[in-house]
C-alpha positions in Angstrom: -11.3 4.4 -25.6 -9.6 7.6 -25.8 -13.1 8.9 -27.6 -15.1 7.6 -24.8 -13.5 9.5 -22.3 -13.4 12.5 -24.1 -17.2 12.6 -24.2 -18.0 11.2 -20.5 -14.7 13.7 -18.7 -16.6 15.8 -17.1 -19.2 13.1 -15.8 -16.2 11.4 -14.8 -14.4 13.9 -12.7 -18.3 14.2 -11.1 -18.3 10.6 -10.1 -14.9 10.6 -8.8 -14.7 13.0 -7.2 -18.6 12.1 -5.1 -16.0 9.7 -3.5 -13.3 11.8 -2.9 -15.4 14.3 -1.0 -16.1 11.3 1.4 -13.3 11.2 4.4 -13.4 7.5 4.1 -10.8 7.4 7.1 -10.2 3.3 8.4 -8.4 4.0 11.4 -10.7 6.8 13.0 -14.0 5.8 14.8 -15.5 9.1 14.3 -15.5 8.4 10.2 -17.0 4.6 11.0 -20.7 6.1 8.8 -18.1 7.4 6.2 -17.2 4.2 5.4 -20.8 2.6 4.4 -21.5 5.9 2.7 -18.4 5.5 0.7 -19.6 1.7 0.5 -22.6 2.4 -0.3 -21.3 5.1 -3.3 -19.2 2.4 -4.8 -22.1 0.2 -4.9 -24.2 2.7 -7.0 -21.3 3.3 -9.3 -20.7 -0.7 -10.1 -24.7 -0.9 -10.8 -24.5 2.5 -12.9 -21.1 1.0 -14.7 -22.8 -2.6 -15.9 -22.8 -4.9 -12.8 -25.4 -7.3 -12.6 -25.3 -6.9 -8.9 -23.4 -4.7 -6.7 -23.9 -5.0 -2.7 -22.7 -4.1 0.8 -21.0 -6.6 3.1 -21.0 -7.0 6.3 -17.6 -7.6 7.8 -16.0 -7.6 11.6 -15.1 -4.3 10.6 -15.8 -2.4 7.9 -17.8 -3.4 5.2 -16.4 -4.8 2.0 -18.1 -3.8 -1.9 -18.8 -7.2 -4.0 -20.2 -6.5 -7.7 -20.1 -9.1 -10.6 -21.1 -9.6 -14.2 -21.4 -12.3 -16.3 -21.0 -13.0 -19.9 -22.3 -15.7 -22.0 -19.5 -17.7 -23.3 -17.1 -15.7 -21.0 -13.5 -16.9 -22.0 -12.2 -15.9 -18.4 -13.1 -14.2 -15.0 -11.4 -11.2 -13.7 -11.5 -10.4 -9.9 -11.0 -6.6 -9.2 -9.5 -5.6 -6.2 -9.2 -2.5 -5.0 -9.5 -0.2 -1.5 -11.8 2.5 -0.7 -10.5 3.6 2.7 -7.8 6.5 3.0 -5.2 8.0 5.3 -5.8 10.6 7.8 -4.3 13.6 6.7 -2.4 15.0 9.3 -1.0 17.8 9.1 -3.7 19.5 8.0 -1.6 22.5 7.6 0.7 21.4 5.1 -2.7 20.7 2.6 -2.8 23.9 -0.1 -6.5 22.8 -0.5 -8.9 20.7 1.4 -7.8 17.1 1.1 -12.2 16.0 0.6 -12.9 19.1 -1.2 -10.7 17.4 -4.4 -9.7 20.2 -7.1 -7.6 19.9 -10.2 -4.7 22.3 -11.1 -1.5 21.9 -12.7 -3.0 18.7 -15.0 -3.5 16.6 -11.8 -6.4 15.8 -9.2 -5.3 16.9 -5.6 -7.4 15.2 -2.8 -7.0 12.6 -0.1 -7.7 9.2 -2.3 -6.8 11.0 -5.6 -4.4 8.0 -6.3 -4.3 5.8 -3.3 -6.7 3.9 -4.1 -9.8 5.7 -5.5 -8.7 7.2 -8.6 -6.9 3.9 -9.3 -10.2 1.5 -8.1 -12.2 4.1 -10.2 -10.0 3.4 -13.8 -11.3 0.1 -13.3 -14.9 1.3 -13.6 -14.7 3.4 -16.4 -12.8 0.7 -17.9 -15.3 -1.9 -17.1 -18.2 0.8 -17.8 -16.7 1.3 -21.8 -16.1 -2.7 -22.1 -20.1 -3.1 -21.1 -21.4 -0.1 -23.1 -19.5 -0.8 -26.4 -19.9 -4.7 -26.3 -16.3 -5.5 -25.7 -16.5 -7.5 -22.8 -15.6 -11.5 -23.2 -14.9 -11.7 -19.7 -16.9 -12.3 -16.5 -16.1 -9.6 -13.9 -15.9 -9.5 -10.4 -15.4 -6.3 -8.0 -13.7 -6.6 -4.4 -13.4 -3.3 -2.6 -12.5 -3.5 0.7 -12.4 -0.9 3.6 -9.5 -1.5 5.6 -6.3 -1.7 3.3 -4.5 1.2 5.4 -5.2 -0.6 8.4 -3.5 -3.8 7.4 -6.9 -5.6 6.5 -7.8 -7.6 9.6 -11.6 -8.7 8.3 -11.1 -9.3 5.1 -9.2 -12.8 4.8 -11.5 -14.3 6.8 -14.5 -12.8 4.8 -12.7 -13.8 1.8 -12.7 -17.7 3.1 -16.5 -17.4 3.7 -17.1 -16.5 0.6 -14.4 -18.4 -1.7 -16.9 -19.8 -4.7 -18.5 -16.0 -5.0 -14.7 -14.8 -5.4 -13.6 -17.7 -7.8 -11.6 -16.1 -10.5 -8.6 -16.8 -12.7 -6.7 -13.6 -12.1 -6.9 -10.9 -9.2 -6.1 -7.2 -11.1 -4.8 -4.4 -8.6 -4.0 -1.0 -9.3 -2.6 0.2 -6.3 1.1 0.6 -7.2 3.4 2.8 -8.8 5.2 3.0 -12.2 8.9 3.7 -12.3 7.7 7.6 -14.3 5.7 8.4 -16.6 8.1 7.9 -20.0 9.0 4.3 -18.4 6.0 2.1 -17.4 6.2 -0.8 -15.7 4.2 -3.8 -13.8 5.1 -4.7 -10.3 5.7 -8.4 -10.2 5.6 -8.4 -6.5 5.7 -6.4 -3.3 6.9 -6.8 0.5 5.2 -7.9 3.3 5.2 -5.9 6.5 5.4 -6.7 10.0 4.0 -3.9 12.1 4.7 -3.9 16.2 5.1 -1.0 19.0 6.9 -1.3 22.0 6.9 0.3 25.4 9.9 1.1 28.0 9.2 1.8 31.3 11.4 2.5 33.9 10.2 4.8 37.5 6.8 4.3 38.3 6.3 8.2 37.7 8.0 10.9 36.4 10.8 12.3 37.7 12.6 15.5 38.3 15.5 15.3 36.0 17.7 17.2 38.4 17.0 14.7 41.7 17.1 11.7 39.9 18.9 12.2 36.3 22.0 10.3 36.1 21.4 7.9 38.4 17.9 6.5 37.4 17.3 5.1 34.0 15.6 7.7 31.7 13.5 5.1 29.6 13.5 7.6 26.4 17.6 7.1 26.4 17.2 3.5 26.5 14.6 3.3 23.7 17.1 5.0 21.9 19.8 2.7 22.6 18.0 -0.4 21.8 16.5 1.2 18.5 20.5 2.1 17.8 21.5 -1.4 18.0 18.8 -3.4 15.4 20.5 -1.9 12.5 24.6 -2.5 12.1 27.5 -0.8 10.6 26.5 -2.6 7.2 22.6 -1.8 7.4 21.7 -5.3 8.3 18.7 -5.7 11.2 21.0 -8.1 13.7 17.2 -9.4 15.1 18.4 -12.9 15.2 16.7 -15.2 12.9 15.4 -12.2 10.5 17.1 -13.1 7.2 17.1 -17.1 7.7 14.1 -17.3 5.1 15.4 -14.3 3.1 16.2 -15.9 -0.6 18.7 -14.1 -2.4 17.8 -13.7 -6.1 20.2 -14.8 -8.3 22.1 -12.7 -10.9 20.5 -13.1 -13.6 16.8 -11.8 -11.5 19.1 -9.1 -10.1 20.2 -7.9 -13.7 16.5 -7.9 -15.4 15.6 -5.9 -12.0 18.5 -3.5 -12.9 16.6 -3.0 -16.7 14.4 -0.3 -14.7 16.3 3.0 -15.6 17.4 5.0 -12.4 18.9 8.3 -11.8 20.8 8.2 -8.1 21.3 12.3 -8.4 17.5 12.8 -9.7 16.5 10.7 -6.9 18.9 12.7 -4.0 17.4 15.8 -5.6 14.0 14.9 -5.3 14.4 14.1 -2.1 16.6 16.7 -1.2 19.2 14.4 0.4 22.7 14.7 0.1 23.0 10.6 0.1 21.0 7.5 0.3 21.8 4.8 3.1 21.1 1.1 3.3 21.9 -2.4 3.4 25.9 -3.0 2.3 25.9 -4.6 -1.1 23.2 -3.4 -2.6 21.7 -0.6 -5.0 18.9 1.5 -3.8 16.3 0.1 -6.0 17.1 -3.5 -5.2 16.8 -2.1 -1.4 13.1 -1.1 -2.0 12.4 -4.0 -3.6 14.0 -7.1 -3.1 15.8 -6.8 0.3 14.1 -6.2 3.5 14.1 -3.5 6.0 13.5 -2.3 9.3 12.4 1.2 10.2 10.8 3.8 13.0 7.8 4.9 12.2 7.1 7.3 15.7 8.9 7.5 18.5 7.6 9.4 21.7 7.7 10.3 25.7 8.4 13.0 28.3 7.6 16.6 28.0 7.0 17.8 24.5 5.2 20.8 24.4 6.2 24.8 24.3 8.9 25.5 26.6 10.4 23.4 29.3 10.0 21.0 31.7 12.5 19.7 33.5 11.0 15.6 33.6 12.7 12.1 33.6 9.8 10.5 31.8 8.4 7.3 33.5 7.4 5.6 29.5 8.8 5.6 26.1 7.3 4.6 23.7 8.0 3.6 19.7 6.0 1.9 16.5 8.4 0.2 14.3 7.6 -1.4 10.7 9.5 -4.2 9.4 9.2 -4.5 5.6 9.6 -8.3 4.5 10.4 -10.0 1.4 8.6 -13.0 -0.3 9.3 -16.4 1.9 9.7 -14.4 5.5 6.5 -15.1 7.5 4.9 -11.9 9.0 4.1 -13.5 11.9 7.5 -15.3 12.6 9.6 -12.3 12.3 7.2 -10.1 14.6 8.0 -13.3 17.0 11.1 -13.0 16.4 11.6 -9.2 17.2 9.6 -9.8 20.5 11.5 -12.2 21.9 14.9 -9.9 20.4 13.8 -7.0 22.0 12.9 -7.6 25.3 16.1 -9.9 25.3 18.3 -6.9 24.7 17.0 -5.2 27.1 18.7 -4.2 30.2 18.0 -4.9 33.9 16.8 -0.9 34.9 13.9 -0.9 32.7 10.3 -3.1 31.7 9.7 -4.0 27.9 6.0 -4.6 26.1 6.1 -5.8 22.8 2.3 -5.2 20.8 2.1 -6.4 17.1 -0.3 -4.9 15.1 -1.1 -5.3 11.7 1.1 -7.2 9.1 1.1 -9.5 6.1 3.5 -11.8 3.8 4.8 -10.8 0.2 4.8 -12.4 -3.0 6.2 -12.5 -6.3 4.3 -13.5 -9.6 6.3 -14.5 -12.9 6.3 -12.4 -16.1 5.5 -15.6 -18.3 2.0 -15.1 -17.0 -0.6 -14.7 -19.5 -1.8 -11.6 -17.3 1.2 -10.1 -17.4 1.7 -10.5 -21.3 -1.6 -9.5 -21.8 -0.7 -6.2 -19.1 2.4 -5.4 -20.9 1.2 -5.7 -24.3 -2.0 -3.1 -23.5 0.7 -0.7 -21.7 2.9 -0.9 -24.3 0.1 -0.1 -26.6 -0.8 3.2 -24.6 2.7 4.2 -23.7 4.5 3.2 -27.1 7.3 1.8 -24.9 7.3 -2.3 -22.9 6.9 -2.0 -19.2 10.0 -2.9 -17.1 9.1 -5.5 -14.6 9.6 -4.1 -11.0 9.5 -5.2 -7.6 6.9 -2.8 -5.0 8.9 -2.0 -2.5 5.3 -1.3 -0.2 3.3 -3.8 0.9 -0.4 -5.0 0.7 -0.8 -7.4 2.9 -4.1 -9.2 2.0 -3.0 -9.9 -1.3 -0.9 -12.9 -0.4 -3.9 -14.1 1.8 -6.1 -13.7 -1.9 -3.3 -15.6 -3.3 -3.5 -18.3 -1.0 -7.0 -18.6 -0.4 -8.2 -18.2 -3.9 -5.6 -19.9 -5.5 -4.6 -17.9 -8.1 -1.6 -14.8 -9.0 -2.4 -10.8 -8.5 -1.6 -8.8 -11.4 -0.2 -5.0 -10.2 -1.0 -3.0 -13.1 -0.6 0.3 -10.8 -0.4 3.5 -12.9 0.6 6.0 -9.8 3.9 7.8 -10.0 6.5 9.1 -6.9 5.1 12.8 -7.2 1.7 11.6 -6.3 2.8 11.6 -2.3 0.6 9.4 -1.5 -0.1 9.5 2.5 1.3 12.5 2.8 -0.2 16.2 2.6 -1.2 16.8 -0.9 -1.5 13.7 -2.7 -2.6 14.1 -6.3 -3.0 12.0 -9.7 -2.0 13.0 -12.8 -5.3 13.1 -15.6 -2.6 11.6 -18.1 -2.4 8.5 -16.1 -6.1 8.4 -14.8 -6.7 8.3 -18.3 -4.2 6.2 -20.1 -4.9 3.7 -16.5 -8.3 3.5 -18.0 -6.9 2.8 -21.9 -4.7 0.7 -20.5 -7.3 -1.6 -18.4 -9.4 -1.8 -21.4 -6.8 -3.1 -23.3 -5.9 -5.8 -21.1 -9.5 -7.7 -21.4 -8.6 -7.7 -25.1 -5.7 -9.2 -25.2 -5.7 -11.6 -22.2 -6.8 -14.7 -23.2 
């Protein structure tokens, strides 16, 4: 393939980056005609790449991209999944460029989406396109692209059951991870869930001046603090009650092919610029990203916080926390869980709301898999090394809901990398692993049988 996209680059970086320029943004209102445009773009591509069909769902939110193609005497069918909608990019200020206005310098593509998820949904077209083109596809093909991914994918499950038979398929292939670098590849065998709630102290009815009534009347914001202090022990444990009861420890033998994946602790310190890593007692940092869960703060607000001073005991304080859950905890349980925790703990001088929002279960898929042969034997091919098997310490939720619904595993063959700062200012994707995704993809349809 590497021919192919030597002669088609530059139509390529065309195509890609017509959805790039699109602020496909899931969580804003104002972008809701963003995200049929960038619908509708997909749409065009699919027909332009091969599809047979290639249309525009309607969901309770926003719309989801279905394209298929079959092939006489197919000897298998591939469901593509992939996401079309994006961050917001706040802060603006920290872009060097503008995140829709992509440009390439220093060998990578820098634009909101560059990686996460439309330069890695768009390997799969090219991929698909070169298969179609050349007369090496065996396999019947099937596109999902959903709208909502970064929003935790309320609609699409649900479309999903409406529409089972349409998404029949032996395999579901993602590429919406990360590889361990770019000299060690490797496939994620599974990734977290995520339970996703905010909560809300209140204490006086209305502010207060902190001088009449500070010390004596609860100051909400202190208490938020207090309570946020005590979910996470000495040890790094969340003490929720109840949180770890479906939490299966791997044995030692998982935990010591896991440990395969090479890891520098000072490159990683440095990278971060940290001076040392913190977590659960016990435990190395990768197997902390990836095979124990965790509980964090994601925002955390209230009271005066703009130039100068004010002098205010805030009536509301307010926090959205993100639990990230391991294969066998139930998204839903837990965020029960940490309700009925939280407003347990706390105390008598102020009022607690718990809201969930979004969330989702993990999974895990096994490396015996003729997928994930056929995955590491195309990556291998490209990289001229075998892929370590992983475990995604992120989460996409609606991939266990696939799972279950559709009855069979999701492959991760994700080709992004840690530089790549993906939902944060300046997200880029190398063109060494846009294109070695796209070698790599085409590979796989040869050799999965």
């Amino acid at each position: 393939m590497k021919a192919y996209i030597e002669k088609n680059r530059e139509r390529f970086f065309d195509e890609l980056f017509s959805l790039l320029r699109i602020p496909s943004i899931s969580s804003s209102s104002e972008h809701k005609g963003d995200m049929y445009k960038c619908a509708q773009r997909l749409a065009e591509l699919l027909r332009e790449a091969g599809a047979d069909e290639a249309d525009v769902f309607e969901t309770t939110g926003h719309p989801v991209v279905f394209g298929s193609r079959k092939v006489e005497g197919a000897v298998g069918t591939v469901l593509v999944y992939g996401h079309y909608d994006v961050q917001p990019v706040d802060p603006l200020e920290l872009w060097k460029s503008d995140p829709f206005e992509p440009q390439i310098r220093d060998g990578a593509i820098y634009a909101r989406g560059a990686n996460d998820d439309k330069g890695q949904l768009f390997m799969h077209l090219k991929a698909f396109e070169y298969l179609v083109r050349e007369g090496g596809l065996k396999h019947n093909v099937k596109f999902i692209f959903e709208g909502e991914e970064e929003i935790g994918s309320p609609s699409l499950a649900a479309w999903a059951k409406d529409h089972r038979e349409m998404l029949a398929a032996d395999v579901i292939l993602v590429s919406d991870t990360t590889m361990i670098s770019e000299e060690v590849p490797s496939i994620n065998c599974g990734m977290r869930g995520l339970s996703y709630v905010e909560v809300k102290v209140t204490g006086p009815d209305k502010d207060l001046h902190s001088g009449h009534y500070g010390g004596a009347v609860a100051n909400p914001i202190n208490v938020l603090c207090e309570m946020i202090a005590s979910l996470i022990d000495k040890d790094g444990k969340v003490t929720v009650k109840g949180f770890y009861d479906d939490v299966v420890e791997l044995s030692e033998e998982d935990r010591a092919q896991l440990a395969r994946a090479p890891f520098d602790l000072q490159e990683y310190k440095k990278f971060l610029d940290i001076d040392d890593v913190r977590g659960e007692k016990g435990y190395t940092t990768l197997e902390r990203t990836g095979i124990r869960p965790c509980l964090d703060v994601n925002g955390i607000w209230g009271g005066f916080t703009g130039e100068g001073a004010k002098t205010v005991l805030p009536s509301e304080a307010h926090a959205k926390i993100s639990m990230r859950l391991v294969p066998n905890q139930d998204s839903a349980t837990i965020s029960r869980l940490f309700c009925e925790h939280f407003k347990a703990i706390a105390p008598a001088c102020v009022k607690v709301e718990v809201t969930p929002h979004h969330g989702g279960d993990g999974f895990l898929i096994p490396i015996s898999s003729k997928a994930y042969q056929a995955a590491s034997r195309a990556m291998t091919e490209v990289y001229g090394i075998e892929p370590v098997p992983s475990r995604g310490g992120g989460s996409i939720p609606i991939l266990a809901d696939l799972q279950r619904i559709l009855g069979i595993d999701p492959l991760l063959m994700g080709f992004g990398l840690e530089r790549d700062t993906i939902h944060s200012p300046n997200e880029s994707y190398l063109l060494k692993q846009l294109f070695a995704g796209m070698e790599s993809i085409a590979l796989f349809y040869q050799y999965y049988r």
